[in-house]
N, C-alpha and C positions, 0 to 999 in steps of 0.2 A: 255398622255395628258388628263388632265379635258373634262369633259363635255362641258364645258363655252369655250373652246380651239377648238372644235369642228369647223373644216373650211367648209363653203360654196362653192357650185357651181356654176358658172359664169351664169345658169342662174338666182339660187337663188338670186347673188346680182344685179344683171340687171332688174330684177323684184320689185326693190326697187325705179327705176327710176321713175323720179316724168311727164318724156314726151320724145321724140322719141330723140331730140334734146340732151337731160341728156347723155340717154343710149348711144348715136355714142360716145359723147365726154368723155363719161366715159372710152370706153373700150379705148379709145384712150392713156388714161394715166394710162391703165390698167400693163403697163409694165415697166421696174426697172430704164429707163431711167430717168426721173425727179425726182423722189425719192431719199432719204437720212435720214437716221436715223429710218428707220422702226423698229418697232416691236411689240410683243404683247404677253399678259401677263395669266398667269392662269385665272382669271379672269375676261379674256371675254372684255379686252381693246384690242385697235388696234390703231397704232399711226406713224406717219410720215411725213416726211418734204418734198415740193413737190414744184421745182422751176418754179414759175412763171414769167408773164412780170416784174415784179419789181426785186429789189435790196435783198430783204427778201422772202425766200422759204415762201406757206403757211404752217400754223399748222394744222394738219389735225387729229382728233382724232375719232373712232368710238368706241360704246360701243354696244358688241353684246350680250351683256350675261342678258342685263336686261330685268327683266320680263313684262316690260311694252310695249317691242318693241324696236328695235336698236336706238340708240339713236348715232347723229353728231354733230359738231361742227367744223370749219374751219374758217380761218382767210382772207379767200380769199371775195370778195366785194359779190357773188352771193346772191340772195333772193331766189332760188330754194333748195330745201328741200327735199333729200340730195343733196349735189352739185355736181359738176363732179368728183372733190377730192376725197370728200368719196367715190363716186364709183368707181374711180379707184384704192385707198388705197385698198377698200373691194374685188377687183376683182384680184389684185397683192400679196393678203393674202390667199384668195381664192387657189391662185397655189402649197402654198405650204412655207415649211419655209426654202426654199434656198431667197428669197426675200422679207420673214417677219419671222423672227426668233422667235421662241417662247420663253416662261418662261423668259421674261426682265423684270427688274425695271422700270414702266416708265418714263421719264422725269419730271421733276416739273410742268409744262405747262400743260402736259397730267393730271396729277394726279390732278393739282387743279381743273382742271374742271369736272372731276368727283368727286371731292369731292363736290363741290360746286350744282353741278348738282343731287346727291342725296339727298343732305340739301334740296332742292327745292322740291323734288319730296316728301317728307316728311310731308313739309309743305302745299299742295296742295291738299293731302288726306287727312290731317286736317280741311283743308277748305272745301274742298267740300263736307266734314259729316258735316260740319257748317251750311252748306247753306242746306243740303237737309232738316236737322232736322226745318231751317227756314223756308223755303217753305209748309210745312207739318203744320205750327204752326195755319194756319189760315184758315180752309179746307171751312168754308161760302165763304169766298170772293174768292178761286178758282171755288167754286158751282153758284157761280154769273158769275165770268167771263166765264164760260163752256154756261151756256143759253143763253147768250148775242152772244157769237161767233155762238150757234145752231142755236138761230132764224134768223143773218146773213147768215149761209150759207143755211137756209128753202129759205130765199126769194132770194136767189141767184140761188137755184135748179129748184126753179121755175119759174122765168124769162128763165131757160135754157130749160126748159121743152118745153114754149111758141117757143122759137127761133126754136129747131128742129121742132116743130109743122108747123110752117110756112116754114121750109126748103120744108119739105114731102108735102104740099099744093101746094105750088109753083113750084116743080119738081126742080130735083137733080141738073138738066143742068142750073139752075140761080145760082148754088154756084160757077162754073167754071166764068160766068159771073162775077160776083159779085168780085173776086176776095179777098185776103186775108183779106182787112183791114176790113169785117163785124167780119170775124171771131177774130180777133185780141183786135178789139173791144169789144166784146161777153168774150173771156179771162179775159182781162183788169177787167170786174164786177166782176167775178167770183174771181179776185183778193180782191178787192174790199169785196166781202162776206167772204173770209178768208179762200177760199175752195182751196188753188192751187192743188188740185188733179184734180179736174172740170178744173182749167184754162189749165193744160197741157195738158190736153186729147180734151179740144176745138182745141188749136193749133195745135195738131195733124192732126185733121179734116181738117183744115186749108190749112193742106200741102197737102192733097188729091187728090184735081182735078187736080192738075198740077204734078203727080206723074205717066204721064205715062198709057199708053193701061187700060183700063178695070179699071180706077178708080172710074166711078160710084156704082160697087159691094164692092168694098174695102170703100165706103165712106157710102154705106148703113149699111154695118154691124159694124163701128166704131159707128153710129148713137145709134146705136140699143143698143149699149152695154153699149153708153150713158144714153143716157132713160132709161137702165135698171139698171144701180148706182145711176139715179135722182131719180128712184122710191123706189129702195130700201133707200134709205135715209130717204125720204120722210114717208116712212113707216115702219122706222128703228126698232118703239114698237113692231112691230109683227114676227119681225125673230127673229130666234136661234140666242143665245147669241153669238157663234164662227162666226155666218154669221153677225151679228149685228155689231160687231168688224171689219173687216175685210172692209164691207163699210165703217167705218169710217176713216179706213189708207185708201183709196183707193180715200176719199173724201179732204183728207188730214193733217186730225186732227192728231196731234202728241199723241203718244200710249206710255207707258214706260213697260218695261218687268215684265210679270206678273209669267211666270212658273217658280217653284221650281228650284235652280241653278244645275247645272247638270257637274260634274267634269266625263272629259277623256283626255285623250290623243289625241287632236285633228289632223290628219293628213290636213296640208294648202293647199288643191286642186290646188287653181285658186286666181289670183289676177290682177283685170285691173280696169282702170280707163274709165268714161267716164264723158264727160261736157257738159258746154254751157257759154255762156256770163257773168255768174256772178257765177258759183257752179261747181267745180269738186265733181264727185260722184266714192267713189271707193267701189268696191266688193268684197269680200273674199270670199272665200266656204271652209266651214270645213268639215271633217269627223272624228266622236269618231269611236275610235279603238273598243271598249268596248260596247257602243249603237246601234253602227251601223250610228248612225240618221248623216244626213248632213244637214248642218246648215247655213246663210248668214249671213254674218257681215257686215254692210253699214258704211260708214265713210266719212267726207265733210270735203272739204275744200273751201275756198275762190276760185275765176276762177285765175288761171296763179299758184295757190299754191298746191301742192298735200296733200291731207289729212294727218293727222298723221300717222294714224293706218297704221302699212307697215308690214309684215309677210311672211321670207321665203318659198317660195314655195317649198315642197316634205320635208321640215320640220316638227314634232308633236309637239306639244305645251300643257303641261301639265296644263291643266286651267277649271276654269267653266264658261260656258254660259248661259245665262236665256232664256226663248221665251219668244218671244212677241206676246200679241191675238192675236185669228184670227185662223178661218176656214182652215186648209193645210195650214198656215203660217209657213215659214221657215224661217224668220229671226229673230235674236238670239243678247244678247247683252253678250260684250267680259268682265267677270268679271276678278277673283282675276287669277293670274296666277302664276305659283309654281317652276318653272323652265324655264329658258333662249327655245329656241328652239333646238330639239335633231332631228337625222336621225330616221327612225325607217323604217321596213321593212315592214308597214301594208298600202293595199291597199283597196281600197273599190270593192265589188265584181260586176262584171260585170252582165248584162242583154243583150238579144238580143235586135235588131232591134224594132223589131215589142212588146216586153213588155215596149221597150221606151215609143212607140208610145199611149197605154194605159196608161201607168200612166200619161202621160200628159191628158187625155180624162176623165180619173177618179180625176186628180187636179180641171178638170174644173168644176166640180160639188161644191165643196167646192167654188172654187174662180174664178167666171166666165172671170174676169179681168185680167187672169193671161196671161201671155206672155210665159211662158216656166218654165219648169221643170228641176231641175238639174240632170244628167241621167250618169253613166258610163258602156259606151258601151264593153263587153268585147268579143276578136276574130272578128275583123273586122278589115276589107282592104280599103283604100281608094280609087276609079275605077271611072274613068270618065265618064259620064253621060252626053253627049251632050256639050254643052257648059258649062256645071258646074260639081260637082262633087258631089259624093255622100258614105257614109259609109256602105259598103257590108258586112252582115254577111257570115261566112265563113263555117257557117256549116247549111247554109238553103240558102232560095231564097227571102229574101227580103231586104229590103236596106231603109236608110235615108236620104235626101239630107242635101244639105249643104245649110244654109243660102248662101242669094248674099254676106254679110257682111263677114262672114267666106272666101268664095271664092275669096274676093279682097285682101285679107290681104298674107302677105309675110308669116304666120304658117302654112298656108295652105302648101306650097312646104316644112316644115322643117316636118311634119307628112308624106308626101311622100316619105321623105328620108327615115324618121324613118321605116318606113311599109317595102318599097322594096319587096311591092307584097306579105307580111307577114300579118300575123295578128297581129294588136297591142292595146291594150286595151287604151279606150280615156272617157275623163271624158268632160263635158260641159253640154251645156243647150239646151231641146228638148222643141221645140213648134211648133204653126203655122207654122211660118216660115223656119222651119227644123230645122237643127241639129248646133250650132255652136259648134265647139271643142274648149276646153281651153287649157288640158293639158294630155299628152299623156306618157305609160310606152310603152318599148318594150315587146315581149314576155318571154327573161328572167326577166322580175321584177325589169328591171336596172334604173341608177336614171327617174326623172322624165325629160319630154319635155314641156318646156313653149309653147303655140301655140298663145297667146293674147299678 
């Protein structure tokens, strides 16, 4: 079998699910019963007929081979992206070719729509060198609009500056008073200035005093961290140019990749989704086989629609990334890519506990605003810890906890299983708040464990 033939694992395509809802209903028709006419092709097609409540099976077609990311298509009513079909097609192909038979011709139906679908994708990357070379034509009038939004978000930093002023005057116990709507308000300008880095981080504040025991220390130093991104803004001519940068994504000016493109074999960590009322935000984390370096790929989509970007996890992906500014900045944009997604047998090397726990402390110098570090823990146990749990090195005496958000989640018990009082190397994100695990290998090297 090809490369492009190369079948996934049930968690890989479950990880392609666009909400929890997708993933039940997918495995659900993960198996041979509704299906009819499968198959799939050198090529990197996948294709089948899948009966539903009507009169006409749907057509359900996936392309895994392309290098922009799997691409679906299905005749069924959904607006979900991919729909249950594909994840079930992809999960029943996934098993094996007693229930998706490989090297077929596919159907006409099949075929025209990847015919028609690379036409597209053709002309798309025509356009889009159209438009950047447009964009680029008139560099004054983007020099104009760049000051115009600067001196909106100056007087917007500074009205915020005035607001915490008068928090700290007033004392912390008038914001529990006061309740959300000053603060919501306060956001609202900051919208208003152009700054939604400033509005999210008000509304964070927001949620503070009603967050629970010992919220006054947790709302002090959210303040603090404020006032300290209003000042450096504020004062943005006199820092290092990587720190210079870095307040500006953080205030929320839009940044475009500026490093040298950078071709590996990226191994796909982690991938989960997180929203709110109007934006899903998904995350990726890569690792070059070759640089070592791990990387974040962000991707939007509209609220109720999952992003484009979707990326087998414990697959490599032969492609280049660019970085984007910024001080310890790890997020990367996903260029030209060379190859469908392949297995590969490279893992990123483990750290204890406790050098976790420093490289988040030495991130913080670079990027005071940061939340967490992406860390892969390796030879640790998972060991209960009170009411919560925590990840035990196995060959010393210190330990990580677990975030509470880790802790509620259903991956927690699937790394329990995994471990069985073993050590097993786990990849996630180390901050403040501890440890969340994404994705986990056992100690023989065997595939990966989704934990998000």
């Amino acid at each position: 079998m090809t490369q492009q033939g190369v079948r996934w694992t049930t968690d890989q395509v479950l990880a392609l699910a666009p909400d929890v809802a997708s993933r039940t209903a997918g495995s659900r028709l993960g198996a041979a019963g509704p299906w009819s006419g499968t198959g799939s092709s050198d090529e990197g097609m996948v294709w089948g007929l899948c009966k539903g409540s009507g009169s006409k099976p749907y057509r359900t077609v996936v392309d895994v081979a392309d290098t922009a990311g799997p691409a679906y298509t299905c005749s069924c009513p959904s607006r979900k992206f991919p729909c249950k079909h594909a994840l079930g097609l992809l999960l029943l192909w996934s098993g094996g070719e007693a229930a998706v038979p490989a090297g077929r011709t596919a159907p006409d139906w099949a075929e025209a729509w990847i015919t028609a679908r690379r036409g597209r994708t053709g002309e798309k990357r025509e356009a889009g060198a159209r438009g950047s070379t447009a964009a680029s034509a008139d560099p004054e009038a983007a020099r104009r609009r760049a000051e115009r939004r600067a001196e909106r978000i100056t007087a917007g930093a500074t009205e915020l500056e005035q607001r915490l002023a008068d928090l700290l005057r007033s004392g912390l116990a008038t914001a529990e008073q006061a309740g959300y709507g000053p603060w919501e308000e306060t956001a609202a300008r900051m919208v208003d200035a152009q700054a939604p880095g400033l509005a999210a981080r008000v509304r964070e504040l927001g949620a503070i005093p009603s967050s629970g025991p010992g919220w006054p220390v947790r709302l002090l130093e959210e303040c603090a961290l404020l006032h300290l991104l209003d000042r450096g803004w504020l004062h943005r001519d006199r820092l290092p140019d990587a720190l210079a940068a870095t307040v500006r994504t953080r205030v929320g000016l839009p940044a475009t990749p500026d490093g040298p493109p950078l071709r590996d074999d990226w191994l796909v960590l982690a991938q989960y989704d997180t929203g709110d009322a109007k934006l899903t935000t998904r995350r990726v984390w890569l690792h070059g086989a070759a640089s070592g370096r791990t990387v974040l790929l962000l991707s939007y989509g509209a609220a109720g629609r999952a992003p484009e970007l979707a990326l087998p996890v414990g697959l490599a992906v032969d492609a280049e990334v660019s970085a984007y500014p910024g001080s310890g900045q790890r997020r990367a944009s996903l260029g030209e890519r060379f190859a469908p997604p392949a297995p590969t047998g490279v893992r990123p090397p483990g750290v204890t506990t406790a050098e976790a726990a420093a490289r988040y402390g030495a991130a913080l110098r670079d990027d005071p605003w940061l939340d967490s570090v992406p860390v892969t823990l390796g030879g640790v146990v998972p060991t209960p810890d009170g009411t919560s749990w925590q990840l035990a090195d196995t060959d010393g005496d210190t330990a990580l906890p677990l975030t509470p958000a880790a802790v509620s989640r259903p991956g927690l018990w699937r790394l329990v299983a995994l471990s069985g009082g073993h050590p097993v190397t786990v990849f996630g994100e180390c901050g403040h708040r501890g440890f969340t695990p994404l994705t986990a290998w056992p100690a023989d090297r065997g595939e990966a464990v989704l934990l998000c």
